[in-house]
Every structure is written in structure tokens, then in C-alpha cells.
N, C-alpha and C positions, 0 to 999 in steps of 0.2 A: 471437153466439158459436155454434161449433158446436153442430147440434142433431142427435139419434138417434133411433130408434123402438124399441120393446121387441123388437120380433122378430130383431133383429143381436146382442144380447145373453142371447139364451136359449143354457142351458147352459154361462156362462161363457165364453163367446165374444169374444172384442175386437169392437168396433163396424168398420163396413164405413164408411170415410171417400173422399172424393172432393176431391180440389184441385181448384177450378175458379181459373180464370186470366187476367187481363185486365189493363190499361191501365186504372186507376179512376181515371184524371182523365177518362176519355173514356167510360170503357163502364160508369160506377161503377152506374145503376141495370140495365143490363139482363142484368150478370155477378149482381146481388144477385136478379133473379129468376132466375137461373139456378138458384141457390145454392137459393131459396127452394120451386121444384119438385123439386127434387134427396129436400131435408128430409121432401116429399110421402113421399118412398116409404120414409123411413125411414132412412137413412143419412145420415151427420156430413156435413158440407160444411166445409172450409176456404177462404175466399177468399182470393188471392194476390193483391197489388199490383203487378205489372213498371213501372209510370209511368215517367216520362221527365220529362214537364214541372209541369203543374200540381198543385195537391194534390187529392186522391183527391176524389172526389165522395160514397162510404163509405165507414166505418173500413171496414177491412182485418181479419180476422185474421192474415196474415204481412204485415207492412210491405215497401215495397221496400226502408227500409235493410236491414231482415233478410237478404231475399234476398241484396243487393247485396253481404252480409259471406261468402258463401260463391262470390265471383269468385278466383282464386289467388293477386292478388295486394290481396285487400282490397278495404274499399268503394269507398276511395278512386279504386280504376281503373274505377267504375262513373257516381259519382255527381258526381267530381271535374273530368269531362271537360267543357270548353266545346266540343268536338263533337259534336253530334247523333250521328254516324253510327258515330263512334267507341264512344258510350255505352251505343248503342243494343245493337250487336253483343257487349258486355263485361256487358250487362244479361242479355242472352239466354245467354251464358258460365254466367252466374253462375246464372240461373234452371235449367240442364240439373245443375248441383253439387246446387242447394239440393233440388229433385226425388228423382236419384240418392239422397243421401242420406235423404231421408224412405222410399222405396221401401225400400232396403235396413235403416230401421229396424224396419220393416213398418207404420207409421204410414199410406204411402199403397196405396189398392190400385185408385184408377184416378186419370185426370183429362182433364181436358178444359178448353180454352182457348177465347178468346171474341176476333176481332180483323176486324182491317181490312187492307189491305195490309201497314203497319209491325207491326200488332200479330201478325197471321199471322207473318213474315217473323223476328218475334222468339221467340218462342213456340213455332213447328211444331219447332225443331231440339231445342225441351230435351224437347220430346213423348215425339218419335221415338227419342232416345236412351234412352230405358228401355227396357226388357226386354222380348223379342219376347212377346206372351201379356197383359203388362200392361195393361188397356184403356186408350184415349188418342185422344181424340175434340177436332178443331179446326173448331171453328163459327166459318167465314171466308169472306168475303165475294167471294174468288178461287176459291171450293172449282169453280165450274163451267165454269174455266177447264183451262190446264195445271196439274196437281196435281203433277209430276213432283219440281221442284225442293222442295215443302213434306213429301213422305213419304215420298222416295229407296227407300229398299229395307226399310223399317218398317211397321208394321201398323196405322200413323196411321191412324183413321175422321176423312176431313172432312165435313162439313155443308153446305149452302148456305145460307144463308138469308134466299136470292131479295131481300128489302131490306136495306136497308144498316142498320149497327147504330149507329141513331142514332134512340132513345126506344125507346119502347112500344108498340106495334099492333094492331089486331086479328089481322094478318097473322102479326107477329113474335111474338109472345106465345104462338101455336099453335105455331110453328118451333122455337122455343127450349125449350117444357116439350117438344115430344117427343125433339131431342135432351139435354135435364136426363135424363127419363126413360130412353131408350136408352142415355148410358152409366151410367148406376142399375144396367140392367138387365145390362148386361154385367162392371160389377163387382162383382156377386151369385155370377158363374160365372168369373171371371178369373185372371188369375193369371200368374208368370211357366213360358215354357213349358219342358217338359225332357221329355228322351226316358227309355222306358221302356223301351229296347231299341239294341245297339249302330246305329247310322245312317250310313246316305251320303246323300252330295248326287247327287242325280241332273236334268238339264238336258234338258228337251224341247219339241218344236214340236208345231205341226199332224200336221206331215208325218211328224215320229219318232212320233208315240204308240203305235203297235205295237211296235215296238222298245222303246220306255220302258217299256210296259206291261210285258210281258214279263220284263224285265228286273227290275223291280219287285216282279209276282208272286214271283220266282226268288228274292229275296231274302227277302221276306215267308215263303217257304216252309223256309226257312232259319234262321230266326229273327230275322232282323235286319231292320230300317225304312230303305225308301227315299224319301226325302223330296223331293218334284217340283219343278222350277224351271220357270215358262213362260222361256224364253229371248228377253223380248226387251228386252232394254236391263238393266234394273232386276232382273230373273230371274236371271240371270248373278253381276250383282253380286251381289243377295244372299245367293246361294251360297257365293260368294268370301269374301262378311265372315262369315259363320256358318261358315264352314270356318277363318278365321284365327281365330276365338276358342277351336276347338278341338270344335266341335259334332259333326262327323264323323269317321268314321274313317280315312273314302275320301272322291276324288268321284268320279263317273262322268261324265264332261263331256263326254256325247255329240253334243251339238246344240250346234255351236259359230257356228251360220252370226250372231252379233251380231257379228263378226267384216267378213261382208261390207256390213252395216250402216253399221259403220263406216267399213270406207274408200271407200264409194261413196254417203254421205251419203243410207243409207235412215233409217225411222223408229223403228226400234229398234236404235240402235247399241251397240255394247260401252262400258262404261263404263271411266274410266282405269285403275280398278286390276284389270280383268277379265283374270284367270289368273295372279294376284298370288300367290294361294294355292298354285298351283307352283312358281311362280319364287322368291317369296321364305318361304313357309314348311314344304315340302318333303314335303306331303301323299302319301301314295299316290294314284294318279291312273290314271282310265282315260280315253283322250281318245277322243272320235270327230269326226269332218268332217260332222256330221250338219247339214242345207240350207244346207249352202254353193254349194248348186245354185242358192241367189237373194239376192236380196236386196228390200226389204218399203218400197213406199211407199203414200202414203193413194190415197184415191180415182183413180180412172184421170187425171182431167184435172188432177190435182195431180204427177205425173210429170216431175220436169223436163227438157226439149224437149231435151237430148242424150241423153236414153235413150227418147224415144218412137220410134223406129224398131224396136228392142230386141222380142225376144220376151216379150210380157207376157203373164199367168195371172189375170184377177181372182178371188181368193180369197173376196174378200166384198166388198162394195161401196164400205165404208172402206177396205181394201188389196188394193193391187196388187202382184203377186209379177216380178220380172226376173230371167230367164235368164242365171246369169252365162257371162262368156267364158272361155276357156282362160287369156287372158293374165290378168286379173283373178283367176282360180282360182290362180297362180301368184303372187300378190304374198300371198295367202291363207296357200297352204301356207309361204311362207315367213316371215309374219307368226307362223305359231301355231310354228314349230318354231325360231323366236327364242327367243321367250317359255319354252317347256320345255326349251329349251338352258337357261336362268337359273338353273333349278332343280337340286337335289341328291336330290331322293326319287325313287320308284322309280314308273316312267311306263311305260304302253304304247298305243303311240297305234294304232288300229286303221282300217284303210282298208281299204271294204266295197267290189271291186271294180265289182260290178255294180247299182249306183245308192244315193245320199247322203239320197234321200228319195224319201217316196211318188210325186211327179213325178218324178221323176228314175228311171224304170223302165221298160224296153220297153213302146213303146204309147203313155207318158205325155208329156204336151208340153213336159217340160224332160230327157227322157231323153239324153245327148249323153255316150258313152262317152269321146269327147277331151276334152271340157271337163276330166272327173271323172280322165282322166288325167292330165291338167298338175298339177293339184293334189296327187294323188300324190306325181308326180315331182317338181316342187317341194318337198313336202314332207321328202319321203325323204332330196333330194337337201341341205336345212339344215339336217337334226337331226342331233345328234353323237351317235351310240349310246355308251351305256355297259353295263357291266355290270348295270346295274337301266331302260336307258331303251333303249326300241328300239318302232320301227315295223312291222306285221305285218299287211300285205296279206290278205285273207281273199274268198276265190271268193263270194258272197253279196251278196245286197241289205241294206241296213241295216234295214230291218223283216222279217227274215225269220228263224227259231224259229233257223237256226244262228250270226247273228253275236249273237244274245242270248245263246248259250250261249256261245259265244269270251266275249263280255264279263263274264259270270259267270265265266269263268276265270279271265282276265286280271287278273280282282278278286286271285281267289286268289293270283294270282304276286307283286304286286305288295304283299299284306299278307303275303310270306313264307310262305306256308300256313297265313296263320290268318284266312283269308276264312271266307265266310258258312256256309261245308260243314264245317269243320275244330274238334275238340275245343276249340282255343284259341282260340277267337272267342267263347266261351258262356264262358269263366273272368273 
């Protein structure tokens, strides 16, 4: 049964509990030392059963039928299935309800899951669906792989835990109490997160940070929080999904180059529903063309052999940066002025004539004033202006103190004058 320590209960406090989570037909002893370092530091442990096939190796404190009764359409669509794969996916359905639900009775206040392929593969999606803030730690034996598909745009902590989880070790035994330990530790200080101040999303690269920065300060100086996105793949999205839930007020979505990612099959591409938050939920928005001057592969000799002619930049040693082309700048501008055509809020997309990123500058070795023009012109030439959405060319470089300050404006226009300077921003 769950077990507690006196120090989570002083002053009338509810005890600090941790769902740990596993497949106990398979992982039943090394989820129960999980469990069992966990109780080391004083907080409650719940063990959860997700199984599939055989019976648990230990009781359980939440059985899988348990879980399985909070799938939508019963247990029946969990446990009834002679499909492995079908069961498997409706297990994990049901596991992301039965979570949800304890989190929001405030019952859980972290957790953290224990697997293998299947049991990662079931497990990472009910993690990552709770609450940015809420700690959520997956000890998986893929973690040293691509992580991409198991923490999408979530604040999932994975583990390695270099052997495979199958028994007890001397190895594993140290792996697993210090991640029991670490999220102990982290749900000591967790929580779900929330702003304390009105916020935007703001989107940047390498090569924006000046710009970002800037931009940033300007608003902090203001009273209001701008909240950073790295742009590249997963940075974008996450934007997108905290802006459709209503987290922002704005975005500033200056650094759009995942964009050239994606149609030139670099490594940080745009994700599907990247600028969704425009299109379909009608955000105020400030857009910029920020490194769409490239596009982002790994190491030099990983470059696929129709773009090694190409002007390349090694950034760092794992990526290599490509010079894009005018014609390629133009499928661009007219990819993103699709996209903001979709939408009904009030948009100003801003194009910094004289260079889209720190290379992209007299002097620097992707500076090409035509490239940076097609894209424009493309640009300009698919967006449909309206009354709240238009494109404004601006004499400046994109890191330079004057298009920070355009974009600090253009904030303003587009919250109707009640951006970050304005008496009705602070009501």
C-alpha cells in the first residue's frame, strides 16, 4: 500500500504522491523498487498496472481493469480486444483519462513510467498529456535514441537506463533509485505551470537572438512575459499548441525558417499543424521571415549529395546550415502567406529588408539581397491584405534595435491598442 513520511504532512498538508507506471506482468519487480525508493524519500507511491497479457508479477495498487474503466468507451474497448495492437493503443487511451483525472483531483502531483519499446510506446503519450509543469519522468530503454516521437512538444524527462529492464543489477538498481529519487525531487517543487503576467509566444533561432532578445526585454519592460520557443521542429509546435489552448495573448512568430525545413527535407522541420494557431484560431500575431536564409542538416557528410554543391555554413559540427535559393525563398513566402490567408485575426507580417538573420548580413556568407527578395515578393505577392492583416517591408536588418521596435509596435496594432505599453493590457 501506499506509504508517506512525516515531513509531507506537517502543518496539515496533503501527502506529495507519485504514480509510478509499468506493464507488471513484465516489469512487476523492478516498477516495485521503483516504488520502494520513491517511499526512501518520503512520499506516497501509487503503483499502476497498464498489462496487456499475463498477470501482474505484484499486486498493483490501481489494477489495469481500473484504468481500463476510464477508456470512453469502457473497459470493454481495452480488455475485450483480441488485437494486441488495437488493445494496446486503447490501454494507453485510457491510461492518459485515468491520470488526467487523478491530476486534476489533485491526488497526483508527479509520475513517472517504467518500459520497454511497447511499454514506452504506451505510457510516454498519457505522461506528456498532463500539464506543462507537472513532473513526468519515462525510464525507457529507447530514451538514447530518437526521443522525438515519445515527448513531442511536452516537458517528458526520459531516462536511460543503459540495461534493458529485465531483473535487478548492480547496474540497474543505481539507474533506477536515482531516477525514483529525481522525480521525488522534482515533485517536492512541481506543479502545473501558469503565468503570472499577461504572455506571448515568441519563436527564435541562433541567428534571431538579438532580435528575440530585444524584443523580449521590451516586453518584460512592459510588464508583460515573453515566453521563448527554440524553432526547430518541436519549438514551433509547442507554441502553436499553448497558444490554441489560450496560454497567450499574442504570438510573435519571428523565426519561421522550420518552414524551410520542411520543404527541403532538413532536420528541423515544421510540424503539421505549424501556424495552425493563425489559421485556425485567430490569434493576434506578429510574423517575421526570420532564417529562412537556410535550412539545418546534421553533420557535413550527412548532407544529401543534391545539396552538396550548395553554399554550406558549418554551425557546429552536428549541423550544417544551406544557403537557400531565390526559387526556394519563393515556394516559402508563398507557403506562409497560404497559411495567414486561413486565418481571420489581425496579422502583421513584417519583412526586414536588409538581412533575415545574423548570416544573412553584409560581410556574412549567406548575405544575398535577391535571394531575401523573391521571398518578399512572393510573399507579398499571396497574402490577401485586409483590414487587420498586411505585410510591411521595413529598411533594417532583423537583429537590429529598429525592427525590435517595429515589432513591439506592430504588437500594439494588432491587440488594438491594448499591447504591452497601453493602460488596457495591465486591466
Amino acid at each position: 500500500m501506499p506509504g508517506s513520511g512525516p515531513g509531507d504532512k506537517a502543518q496539515g498538508m496533503k501527502p506529495l504522491r507519485i504514480y509510478a507506471i509499468a506493464t507488471l506482468d513484465s516489469k512487476g519487480r523492478e516498477l516495485a523498487f521503483i516504488g520502494e525508493a520513491i517511499r526512501e524519500t518520503g512520499i506516497e507511491v501509487v503503483l499502476v498496472d497498464v498489462s496487456l497479457k499475463g498477470a501482474p508479477q505484484i499486486a498493483p495498487d490501481v489494477s489495469r481493469e481500473k484504468v481500463a474503466d476510464f477508456h470512453p468507451e469502457g473497459r470493454q474497448a481495452v480488455l475485450s480486444s483480441s488485437i494486441h495492437e488495437s488493445s494496446h493503443t486503447a490501454m494507453g487511451e485510457a491510461l492518459a483519462h485515468f491520470l488526467a483525472a487523478e491530476q486534476a483531483a489533485g491526488r497526483l502531483h508527479a509520475a513517472i513510467g517504467l518500459g520497454g519499446s511497447e511499454g514506452t510506446a504506451l505510457i510516454a503519450p498519457a505522461l506528456r498529456a498532463l500539464p506543462l509543469g507537472v513532473p513526468k519522468m519515462m525510464v525507457s530503454t529507447l530514451a538514447s535514441g530518437d526521443t522525438r516521437p515519445y515527448v513531442g512538444t511536452s516537458d517528458l524527462t526520459m531516462a536511460f537506463p543503459v540495461t534493458d529492464i529485465s531483473g535487478l543489477n548492480f547496474l540497474s538498481t543505481r539507474i533506477l533509485r536515482n531516477a525514483a529519487h529525481a522525480v521525488a525531487g522534482m515533485a517536492r517543487v512541481g506543479g502545473p505551470a501558469s503565468a503570472s503576467a499577461p504572455a506571448v509566444g515568441l519563436t527564435m533561432f541562433g541567428v534571431t537572438t538579438p532580435c528575440v532578445d530585444r524584443v523580449r526585454e521590451g516586453l518584460e519592460a512592459r510588464g508583460w512575459e515573453g515566453v521563448v520557443f527554440h524553432a526547430v521542429g518541436t519549438g514551433g509546435a509547442a507554441m502553436e499548441e499553448l497558444a490554441a489552448r489560450g496560454a497567450f495573448r499574442a504570438i510573435m512568430d519571428l523565426t519561421t525558417t522550420e518552414i524551410a525545413d520542411g520543404v527541403l527535407g532538413g532536420i528541423y522541420p515544421a510540424a503539421p499543424n505549424r501556424f495552425d494557431a493563425v489559421a485556425l484560431h485567430d490569434i493576434p500575431a506578429v510574423i517575421g521571415v526570420g532564417a529562412l536564409d537556410m535550412a539545418n542538416f546534421g553533420p557535413r557528410q550527412s548532407v544529401p549529395a543534391r545539396y552538396r554543391h550548395r553554399l554550406l555554413h558549418q554551425h557546429t559540427p552536428l549541423v550544417t546550415l544551406m544557403r537557400t535559393s531565390p526559387e526556394e525563398n519563393e515556394v516559402f513566402g508563398r507557403y506562409l502567406a497560404e497559411k495567414i490567408n486561413m486565418g481571420k485575426g489581425p496579422c502583421v507580417v513584417l519583412l526586414p529588408e536588409q538581412g533575415v538573420s545574423s548570416l544573412d548580413a553584409p560581410g556574412q556568407p549567406f548575405h544575398d539581397p535577391g535571394a531575401d527578395e523573391a521571398l518578399f515578393r512572393a510573399l507579398e505577392g499571396a497574402l490577401r491584405p485586409t483590414a487587420t492583416r498586411r505585410a510591411r517591408r521595413l529598411p533594417c536588418h532583423i537583429n537590429s534595435k529598429a525592427f525590435a521596435h517595429a515589432a513591439l509596435e506592430a504588437l500594439d496594432e494588432v491587440l488594438g491598442n491594448r499591447g504591452p505599453g497601453s493602460r488596457e493590457s495591465h486591466s
